[in-house]
N, C-alpha and C positions, 0 to 999 in steps of 0.2 A: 449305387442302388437308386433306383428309381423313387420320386415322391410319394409316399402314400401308398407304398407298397401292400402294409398291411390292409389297406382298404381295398383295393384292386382283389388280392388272393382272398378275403372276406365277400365281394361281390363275383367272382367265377365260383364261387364254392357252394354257391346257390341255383346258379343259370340252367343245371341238369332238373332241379327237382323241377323248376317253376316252369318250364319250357315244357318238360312232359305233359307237367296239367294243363297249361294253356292248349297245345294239341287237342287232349282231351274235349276242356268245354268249347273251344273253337267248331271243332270236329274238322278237322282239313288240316293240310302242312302250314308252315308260318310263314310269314316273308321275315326276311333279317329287320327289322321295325318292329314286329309286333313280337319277335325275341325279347331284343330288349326294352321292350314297353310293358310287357307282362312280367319281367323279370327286377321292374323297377317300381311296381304297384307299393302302395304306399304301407298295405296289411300285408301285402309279402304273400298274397296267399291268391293265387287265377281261380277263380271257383264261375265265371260269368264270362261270356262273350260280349266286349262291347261294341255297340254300334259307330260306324265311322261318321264321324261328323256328328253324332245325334250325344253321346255319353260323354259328360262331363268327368273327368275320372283325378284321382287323385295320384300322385308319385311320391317317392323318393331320390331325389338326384342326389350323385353320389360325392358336386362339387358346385362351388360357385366360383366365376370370375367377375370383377369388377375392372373399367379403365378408371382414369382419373375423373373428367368428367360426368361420371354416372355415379360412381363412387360415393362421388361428396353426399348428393342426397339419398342415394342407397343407406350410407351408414350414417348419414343424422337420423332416419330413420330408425334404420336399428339400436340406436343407442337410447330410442323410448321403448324399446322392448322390453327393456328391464334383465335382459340377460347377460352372463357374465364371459361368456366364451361362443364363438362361433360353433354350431351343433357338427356343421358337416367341413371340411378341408376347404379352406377361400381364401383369395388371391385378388391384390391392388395392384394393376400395372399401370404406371405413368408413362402415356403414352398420347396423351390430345390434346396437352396445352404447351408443348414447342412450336412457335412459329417458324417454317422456314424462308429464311431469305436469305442467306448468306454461303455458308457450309456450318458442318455438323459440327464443331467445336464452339465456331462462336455464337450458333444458335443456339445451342445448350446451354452455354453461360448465360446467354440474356433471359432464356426459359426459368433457370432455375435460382436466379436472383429476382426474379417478376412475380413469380409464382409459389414462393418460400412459405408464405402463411399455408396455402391449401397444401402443399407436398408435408407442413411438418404436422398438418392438421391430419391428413392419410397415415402416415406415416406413425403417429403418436396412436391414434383409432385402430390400426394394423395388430400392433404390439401391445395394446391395451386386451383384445377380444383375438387372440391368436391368432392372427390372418399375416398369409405371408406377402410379404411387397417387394416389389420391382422397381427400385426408383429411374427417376429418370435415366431416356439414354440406354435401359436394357432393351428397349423394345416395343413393339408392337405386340398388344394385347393375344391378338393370334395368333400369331408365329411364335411366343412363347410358350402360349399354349401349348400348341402344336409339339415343339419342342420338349416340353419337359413335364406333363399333366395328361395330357390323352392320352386315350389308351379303347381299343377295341372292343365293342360289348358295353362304353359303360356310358352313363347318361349324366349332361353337366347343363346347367343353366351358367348364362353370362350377359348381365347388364352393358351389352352394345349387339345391332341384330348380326354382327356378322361373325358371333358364338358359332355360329353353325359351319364355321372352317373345320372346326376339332372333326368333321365328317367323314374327313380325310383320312384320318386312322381310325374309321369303322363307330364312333359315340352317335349317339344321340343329345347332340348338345344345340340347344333351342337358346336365342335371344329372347330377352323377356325384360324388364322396367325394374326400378330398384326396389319397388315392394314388392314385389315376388322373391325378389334377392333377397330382402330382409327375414320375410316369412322362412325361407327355407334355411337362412342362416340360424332360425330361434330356435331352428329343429319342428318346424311346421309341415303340413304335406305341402306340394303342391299341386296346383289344379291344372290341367289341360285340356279341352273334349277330345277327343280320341280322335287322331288325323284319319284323313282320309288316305291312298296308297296310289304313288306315282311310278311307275315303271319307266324306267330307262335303259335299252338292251344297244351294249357298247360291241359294235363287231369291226377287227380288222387292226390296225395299229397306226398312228400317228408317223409321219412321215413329212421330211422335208421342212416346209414352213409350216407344218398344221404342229400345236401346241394342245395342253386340255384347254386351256383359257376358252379356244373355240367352241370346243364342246358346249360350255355353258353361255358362249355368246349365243349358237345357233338354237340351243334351247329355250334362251330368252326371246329371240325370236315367232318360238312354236306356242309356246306358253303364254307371252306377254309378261307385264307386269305383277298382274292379280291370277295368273293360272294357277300359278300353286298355292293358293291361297285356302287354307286349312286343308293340306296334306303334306305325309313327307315324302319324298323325293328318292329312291332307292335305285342306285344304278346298279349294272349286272352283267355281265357276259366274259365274254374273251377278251374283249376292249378295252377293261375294267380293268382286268388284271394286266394289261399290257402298262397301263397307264405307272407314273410314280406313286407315292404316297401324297407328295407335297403335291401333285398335280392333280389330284382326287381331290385333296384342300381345297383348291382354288376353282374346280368344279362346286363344292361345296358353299364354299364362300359367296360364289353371286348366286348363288338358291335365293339368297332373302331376296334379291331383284324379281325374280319369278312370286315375291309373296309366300314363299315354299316357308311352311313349320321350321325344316332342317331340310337335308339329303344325308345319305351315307353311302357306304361301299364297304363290301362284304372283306373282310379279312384276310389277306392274299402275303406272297413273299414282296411285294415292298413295303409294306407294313410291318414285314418282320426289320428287313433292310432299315429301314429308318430307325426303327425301333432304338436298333445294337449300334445305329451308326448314333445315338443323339445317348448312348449311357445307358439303354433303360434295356439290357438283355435280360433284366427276371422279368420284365413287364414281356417280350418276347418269349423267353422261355414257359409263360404260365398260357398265354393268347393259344401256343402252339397246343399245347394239355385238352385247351377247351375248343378250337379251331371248328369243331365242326358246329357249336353253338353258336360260333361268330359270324356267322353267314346262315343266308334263307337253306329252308329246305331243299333238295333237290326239285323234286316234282314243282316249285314256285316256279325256278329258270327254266325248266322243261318247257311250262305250257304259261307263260304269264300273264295272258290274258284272261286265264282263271281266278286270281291271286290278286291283280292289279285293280283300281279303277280307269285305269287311262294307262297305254304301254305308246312308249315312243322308240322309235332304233333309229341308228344313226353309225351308219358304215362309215369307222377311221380311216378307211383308206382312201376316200373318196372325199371329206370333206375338206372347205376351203378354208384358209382364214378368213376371219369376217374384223369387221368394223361397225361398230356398234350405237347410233347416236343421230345427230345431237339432242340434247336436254331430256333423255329417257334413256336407260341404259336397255329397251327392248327394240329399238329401233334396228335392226339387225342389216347389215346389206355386206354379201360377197367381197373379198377385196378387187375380185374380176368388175364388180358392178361399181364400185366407189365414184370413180371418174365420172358413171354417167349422169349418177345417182345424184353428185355432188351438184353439176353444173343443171341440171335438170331443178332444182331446188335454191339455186344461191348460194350452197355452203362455201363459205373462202375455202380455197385452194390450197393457197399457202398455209404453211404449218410453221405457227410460231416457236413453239415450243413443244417438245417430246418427255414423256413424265413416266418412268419404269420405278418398280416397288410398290408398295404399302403392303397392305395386312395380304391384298388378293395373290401379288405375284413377287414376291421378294424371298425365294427360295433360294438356293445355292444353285440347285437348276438352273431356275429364272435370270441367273444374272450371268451364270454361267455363258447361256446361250445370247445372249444380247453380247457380252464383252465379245464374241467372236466374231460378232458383227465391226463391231466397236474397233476392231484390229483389221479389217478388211479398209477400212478407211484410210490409214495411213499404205498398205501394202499397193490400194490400185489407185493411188495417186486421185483420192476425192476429197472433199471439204464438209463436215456436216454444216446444212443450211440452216439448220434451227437451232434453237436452247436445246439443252439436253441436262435432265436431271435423275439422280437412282436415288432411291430412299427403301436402302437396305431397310431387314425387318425385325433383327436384332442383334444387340451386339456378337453373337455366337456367327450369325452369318456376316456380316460386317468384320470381324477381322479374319476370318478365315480368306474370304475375297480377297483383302489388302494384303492377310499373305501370298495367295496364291494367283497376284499379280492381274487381277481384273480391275483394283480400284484407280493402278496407274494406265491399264487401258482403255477407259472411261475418261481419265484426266487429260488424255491425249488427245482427244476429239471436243477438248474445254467444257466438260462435262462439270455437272456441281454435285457434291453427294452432299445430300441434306442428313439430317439425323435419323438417328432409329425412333422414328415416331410416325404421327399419323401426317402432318404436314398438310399438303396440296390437295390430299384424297379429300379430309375434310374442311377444307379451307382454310386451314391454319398454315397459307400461305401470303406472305408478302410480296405481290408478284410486282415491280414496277411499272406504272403507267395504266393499271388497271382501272383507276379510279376515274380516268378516260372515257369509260363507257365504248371502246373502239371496236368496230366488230372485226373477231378473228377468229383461227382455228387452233385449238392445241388436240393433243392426241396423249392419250395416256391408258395405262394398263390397271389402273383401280377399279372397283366396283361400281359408280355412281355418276353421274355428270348432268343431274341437276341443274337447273338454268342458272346460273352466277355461284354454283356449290364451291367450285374450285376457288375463283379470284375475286368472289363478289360482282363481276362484270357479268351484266345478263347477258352482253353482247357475244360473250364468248362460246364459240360453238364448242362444245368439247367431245371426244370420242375416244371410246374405250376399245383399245384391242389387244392383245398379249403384248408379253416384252418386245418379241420379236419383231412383230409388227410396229410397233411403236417408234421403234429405236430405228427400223430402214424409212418408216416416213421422214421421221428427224434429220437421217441425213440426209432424203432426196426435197425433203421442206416441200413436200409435194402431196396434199390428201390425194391425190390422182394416181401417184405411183403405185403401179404393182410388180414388188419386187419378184416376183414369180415369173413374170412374162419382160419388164421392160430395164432398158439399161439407162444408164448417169454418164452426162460427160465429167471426164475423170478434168486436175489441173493443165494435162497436156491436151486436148481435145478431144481425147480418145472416148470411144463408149465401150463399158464397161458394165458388168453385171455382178449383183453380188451373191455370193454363194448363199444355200441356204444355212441358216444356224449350226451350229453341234454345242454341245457340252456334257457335263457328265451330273446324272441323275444326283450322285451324292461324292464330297472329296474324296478323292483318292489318297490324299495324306490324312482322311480324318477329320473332323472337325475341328476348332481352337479357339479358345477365347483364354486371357488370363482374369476377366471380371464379367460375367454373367450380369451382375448388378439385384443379384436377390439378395433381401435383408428377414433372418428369420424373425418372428415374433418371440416377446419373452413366455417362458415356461409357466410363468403366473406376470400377468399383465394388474393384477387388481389394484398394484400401488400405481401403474401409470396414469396422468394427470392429460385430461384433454381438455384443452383451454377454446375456446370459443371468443373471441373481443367482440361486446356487443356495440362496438363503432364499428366492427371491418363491413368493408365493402361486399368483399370475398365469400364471406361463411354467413350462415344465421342459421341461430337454430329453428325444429321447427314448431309453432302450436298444431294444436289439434283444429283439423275443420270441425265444422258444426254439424252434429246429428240433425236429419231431417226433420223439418217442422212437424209430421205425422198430418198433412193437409196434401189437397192437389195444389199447383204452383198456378197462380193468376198473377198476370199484369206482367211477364217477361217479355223484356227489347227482343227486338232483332238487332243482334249487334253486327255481323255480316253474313252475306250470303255468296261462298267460296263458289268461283268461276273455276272451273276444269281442275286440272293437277294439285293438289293441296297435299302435299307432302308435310312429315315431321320440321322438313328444314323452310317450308313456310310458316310452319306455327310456331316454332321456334327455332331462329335460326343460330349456327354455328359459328364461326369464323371469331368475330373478335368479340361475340357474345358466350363463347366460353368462360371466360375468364367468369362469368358470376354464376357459373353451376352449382355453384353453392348457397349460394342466396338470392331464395322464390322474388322476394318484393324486385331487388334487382332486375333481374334476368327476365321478369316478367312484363317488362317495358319494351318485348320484341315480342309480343304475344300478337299472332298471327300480321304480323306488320307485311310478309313476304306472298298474302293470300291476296289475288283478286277479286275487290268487288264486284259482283255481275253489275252493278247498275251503276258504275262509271267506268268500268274495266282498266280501274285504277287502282294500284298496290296502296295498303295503309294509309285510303283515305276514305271513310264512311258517315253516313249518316246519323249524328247525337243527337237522337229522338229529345233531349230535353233542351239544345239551343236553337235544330233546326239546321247545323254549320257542318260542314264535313272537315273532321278531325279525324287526326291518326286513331288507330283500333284501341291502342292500351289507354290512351288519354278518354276516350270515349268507355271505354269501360271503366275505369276509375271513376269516372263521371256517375255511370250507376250505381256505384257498389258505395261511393258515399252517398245515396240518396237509397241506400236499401235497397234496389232495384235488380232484382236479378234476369238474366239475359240467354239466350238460346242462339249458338251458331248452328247455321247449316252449310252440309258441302255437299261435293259431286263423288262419283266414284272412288273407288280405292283408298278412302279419305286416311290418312297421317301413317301412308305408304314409307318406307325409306325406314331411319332411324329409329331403335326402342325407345329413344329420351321420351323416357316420364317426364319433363319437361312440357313439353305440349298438353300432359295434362291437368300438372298440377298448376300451370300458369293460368288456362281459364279456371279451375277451382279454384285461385287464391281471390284470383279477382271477381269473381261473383258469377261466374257462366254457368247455369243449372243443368243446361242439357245440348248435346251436339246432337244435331239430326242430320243424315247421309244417304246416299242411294245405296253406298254399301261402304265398310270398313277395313283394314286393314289389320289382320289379324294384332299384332303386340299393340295397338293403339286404341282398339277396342276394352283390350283388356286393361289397361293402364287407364283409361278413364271409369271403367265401374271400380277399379282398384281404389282411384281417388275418392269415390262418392259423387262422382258425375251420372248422369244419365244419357248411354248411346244409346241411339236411336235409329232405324232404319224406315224408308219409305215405303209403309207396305203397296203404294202404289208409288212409283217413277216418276209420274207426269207430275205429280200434286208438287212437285219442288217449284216448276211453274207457278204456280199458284201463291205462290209468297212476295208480299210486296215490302219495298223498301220502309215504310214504315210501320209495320204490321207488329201489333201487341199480343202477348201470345200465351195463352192457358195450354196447360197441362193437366189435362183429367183421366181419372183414374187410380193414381197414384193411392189413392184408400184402401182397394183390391188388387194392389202392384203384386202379380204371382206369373209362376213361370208358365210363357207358353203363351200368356193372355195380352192380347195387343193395348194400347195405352192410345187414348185421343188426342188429338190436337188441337186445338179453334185459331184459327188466325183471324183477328178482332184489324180488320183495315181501316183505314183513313176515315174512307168516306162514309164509311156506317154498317156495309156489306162485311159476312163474315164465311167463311170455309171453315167447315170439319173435316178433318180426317183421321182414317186409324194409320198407327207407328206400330211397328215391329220392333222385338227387343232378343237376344239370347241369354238374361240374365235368368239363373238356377235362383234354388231358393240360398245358398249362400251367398251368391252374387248381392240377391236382396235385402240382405242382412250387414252386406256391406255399403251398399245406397240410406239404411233406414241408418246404419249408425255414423253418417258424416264420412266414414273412410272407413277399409277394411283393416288399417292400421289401429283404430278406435278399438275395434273389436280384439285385437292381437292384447292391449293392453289393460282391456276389463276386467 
């Protein structure tokens, strides 16, 4: 029996009445989105058509996930809620604090002798507040998911952005910060403004070397980075259904690179397939009952440019594999184009290293199709020229492989299997010789390739393209190769071509694992003891921020002014700053260290308006916040793109940062600083970011009449006596406001 069964048959037992009345007040057919978005309304009752983009609206998600990392401050939070049980079904997976360097065994033992206080710290909070856990080693937060929690039709939040895998089997499941997780763990609503609607019309079927991966590479392409930024993303067609389940996933999964809310895909027989193939036939069985709820209207796929705000198609039979990069995962270019693309720009040639798995592509498929490769190598007498690493995606897929003989045809080409965790995708790799600074190319099948995300080496060009792809660069060590059109001199001299991929969508013996790695919670948690050591490094609990002074803010630094890309993993970065995800004052000594200053175009080194010296960012903000001084970043576009880590916001709240000003935002980073009691801010003119000078003091007016809708001033007070006004733009509602006047929206949780 499927998890949560009763809650799944409690949420299809609804979908007919709510679905009819949304019809109604809509007046038109629905898209599969706005099914389940009116069937998840937080009063349970559609009586109003909301505006896309414009209506803040409230939910009910039916689940939360947490990883480890997010986790920690998710649930210190929740533990000043005051409540005794999780309200809704939620789940710890420890899955982003194994480093990999070695293989999967003895990475795991150094992970979970290093990391024993935060695992017993999860672990004990798990079992206290009924929340089920994964310990280490089960896996990756979204392929577990995927596995054994989703379910079609139904909507889940998950404290890491790449929640929006579960889209693969038909949810609405949105990344979001751990006070949103906390809120809805207390049995709170929560909030969304009502996305916008992305059409994607899938015609024709996948062939040869084309994968889904491409799908959503070539989309990132069309889209960018910020295109889908506040809407969801709903594919459709014949293509769609041609596709697998887990390959709809992985379309799903780099949505958050496009900025996309979520994406999803309408209900179909590989969702049934997966379904009975992973245990969950009631979950299959009830999907089929409600099936026609699970999917858009007809008349939507009919004519969807009635339905949609934006429709994109993209003929399967036609498209290419692509290669995706470097240092932006929308950098899109043909594998036909690589070679020219590559040498046209500088990018090395050589490919160091080849990096298949994580959360995006570590399917049974996925690994499937690559071992076939993986066997081609020894069969036509070739050598792989690169490293080559898999980082299955959880232990259910990891021994099925090893039974079914793909782990020893990986090991045969000197291949390393790292653990079932996040590893290299987030940096939680120990790559030798990185610390080099040496510029090179690796290639890999994750989500993200952020300038030094992988190995900390900024030098390192990286690019993302399916397994497949992946795995034939690996062995021709060649970013130039195009296994479609060019051959390899094999050991005898021969040239040689390699076939393209096969494998099978799902085992034909079944799946197997003898340990999952789930631990349930106890039945009454209220005698367990969750200890906290107020020496550890590790953990701290947390205090409340301070309720707003009720004054406009005068006399705030400029503490930096972000040059181009400012991503979550510049404001706070991953890799071996995990480890203090747990404790703000720690962790908060990488606050924005990874942003460029526009006025030296130098990383984590700025100007201390009170010595005059340029000093790293967090030293210089401490500098204010002991002298009472509060301080205002500004950035460029898409500002804290990438990653949901609340992190990037509670680290400028801890330290004294009042307000972020931007040209525009990235939807979970926006939200996660009014959540903190920060103030976003957007340029309601562009140029005026110009206008900001390195030492410029800076008021905040307005803030007495802070209401929604109403622009807020700025004065920049410069050096030489000369000053600038301008108005800022804000999306904060009147609850948003009530969470700025009370220091944090957590404040208000616990009044």
């Amino acid at each position: 029996m499927a998890f949560d069964i009763e809650m799944i048959a409690a949420r299809y037992s609804k979908m007919e009445a709510a679905i009819t009345q949304a019809r109604k007040v809509v007046g038109r057919p629905l898209t599969l989105t706005e099914k389940i978005l009116y069937n998840h309304l937080w009063d349970g009752n559609p009586t109003k058509s909301f505006g896309r983009g414009v209506d803040y609206v409230d939910f009910a998600p039916d689940r939360v996930a947490m990883q480890d990392a997010t986790a920690q401050m998710a649930l210190l939070q929740f533990m000043q809620a005051g409540r005794k049980k999780v309200a809704v079904p939620s789940t710890v997976h420890c899955d982003h604090l194994i480093t990999a360097k070695d293989e999967s065994g003895a990475d795991l033992g150094v992970a979970v002798k290093e990391n024993k206080e935060v695992y017993d710290f999860l672990s004990s909070v798990s079992n206290k507040y009924g929340i089920g856990f994964w310990k280490p080693g089960a896996g990756i937060i979204h392929q577990v998911v995927l596995e054994n929690y989703a379910f079609p039709g139904g909507m889940m939040i998950g404290t890491d952005s790449h929640t929006v895998n579960a889209g693969g089997l038909g949810m609405v499941a949105i990344g979001v910060g751990g006070a949103d997780a906390c809120d809805v763990m207390a049995g709170l609503a929560w909030e969304l403004k009502w996305p916008k609607a992305i059409g994607v019309k899938l015609t024709g079927k996948l062939n040869g070397w084309t994968s889904a991966k491409d799908v959503i590479l070539k989309v990132a392409g069309i889209l960018t980075v910020k295109g889908g930024t506040g809407a969801i993303v709903e594919y459709f067609g014949p293509g769609a259904e041609a596709l697998s389940c887990t390959g709809k996933g992985t379309i799903c999964n780099m949505g958050a690179e496009i900025g996309a809310t979520t994406s999803t895909f309408g209900y179909d027989e590989s969702m049934e397939r997966y379904l009975r193939s992973t245990n969950r036939s009631d979950v299959a069985d009830l999907a089929n009952k409600y099936k026609t709820h699970l999917t858009a209207d007809p008349e939507v796929y009919a004519d969807p440019s009635k339905y949609f705000d934006q429709v994109i198609e993209i003929d399967l039979n036609t498209l290419e594999p692509y290669v995706n990069g470097p240092f932006t995962p929308d950098l899109a270019t043909p594998i036909s184009k690589m070679k020219e693309e590559a040498i046209k720009n500088g990018w090395p040639l050589k490919v160091e290293v080849g990096l298949i798995g994580s959360c995006t592509n570590s399917s049974y498929e996925d690994i499937s199709r690559a071992a076939s490769l993986a066997k081609q190598v020894a069969a036509k007498g070739l050598k792989t020229k690169a490293e080559f690493t898999i980082t299955p995606g959880s232990e259910l897929v990891r021994y099925t492989i090893q039974r079914d003989g793909f782990i020893d045809s990986f090991h045969k080409i000197g291949a390393k299997v790292f653990s079932n965790a996040c590893g290299p995708c987030i940096g939680m790799w120990s790559r030798v010789g990185a610390d080099k600074k040496e510029k090179n190319t690796i290639v890999h099948s994750f989500n993200r390739n952020f300038q030094a995300r992988q190995d900390g080496n900024p030098n390192t060009y990286a690019f993302v393209a399916s397994p497949e792809i992946t795995t034939a660069l690996a062995i021709a060590g060649d970013l130039g190769f195009n296994p479609l059109t060019d051959t390899l001199t094999n050991e005898k001299g021969e040239q040689v071509k390699l076939d393209p991929p096969t494998g099978e969508e799902l085992p034909s013996k079944g799946f197997a694992v003898e340990d999952a790695g789930f631990i349930a919670p106890a039945a009454d948690g209220s005698g367990v003891q969750v200890i906290v050591d107020p020496a550890s490094t590790r953990l701290q609990l947390l205090a409340p921020f301070k309720a707003w002074e009720g004054t406009d803010l005068k006399g705030l630094k400029l503490l930096i002014k972000a040059k181009g890309k400012c991503t979550t993993d510049h404001i706070s970065m991953a890799g071996p700053w995990l480890k203090f995800r747990g404790h703000l004052d720690n962790i908060s000594n990488n606050l924005l260290i990874g942003a460029t200053n526009i006025f030296n175009s130098k990383t984590n080194e700025v100007k201390n308006q009170l010595t005059g010296n340029y000093e790293p960012v967090p030293q210089t903000q401490r500098a204010y916040k002991a002298q009472g001084i509060g301080s205002i970043v500004v950035g460029d576009e898409n500002y804290g793109e990438g990653s949901s880590r609340e992190h990037a916001a509670m680290e400028p709240r801890h330290l004294g940062v009042r307000a972020v000003l931007v040209k525009s935002f990235a939807r979970i980073h926006e939200t996660n600083l009014k959540k903190q009691g920060m103030l976003a801010l957007t340029f309601a003119n562009k140029e005026d970011y110009d206008k900001i000078q390195e030492d410029d003091v800076i008021d905040i007016v307005g803030l007495t009449s802070f209401a929604e809708g109403k622009p807020l001033t700025l004065v920049f007070n410069h050096k030489d006596g000369k000053k600038d006004e301008i108005p800022v733009n804000h999306t904060y509602n009147a609850q948003q406001i009530e969470w700025f006047k009370a220091g944090a929206a957590l404040n208000l949780m616990k009044a």
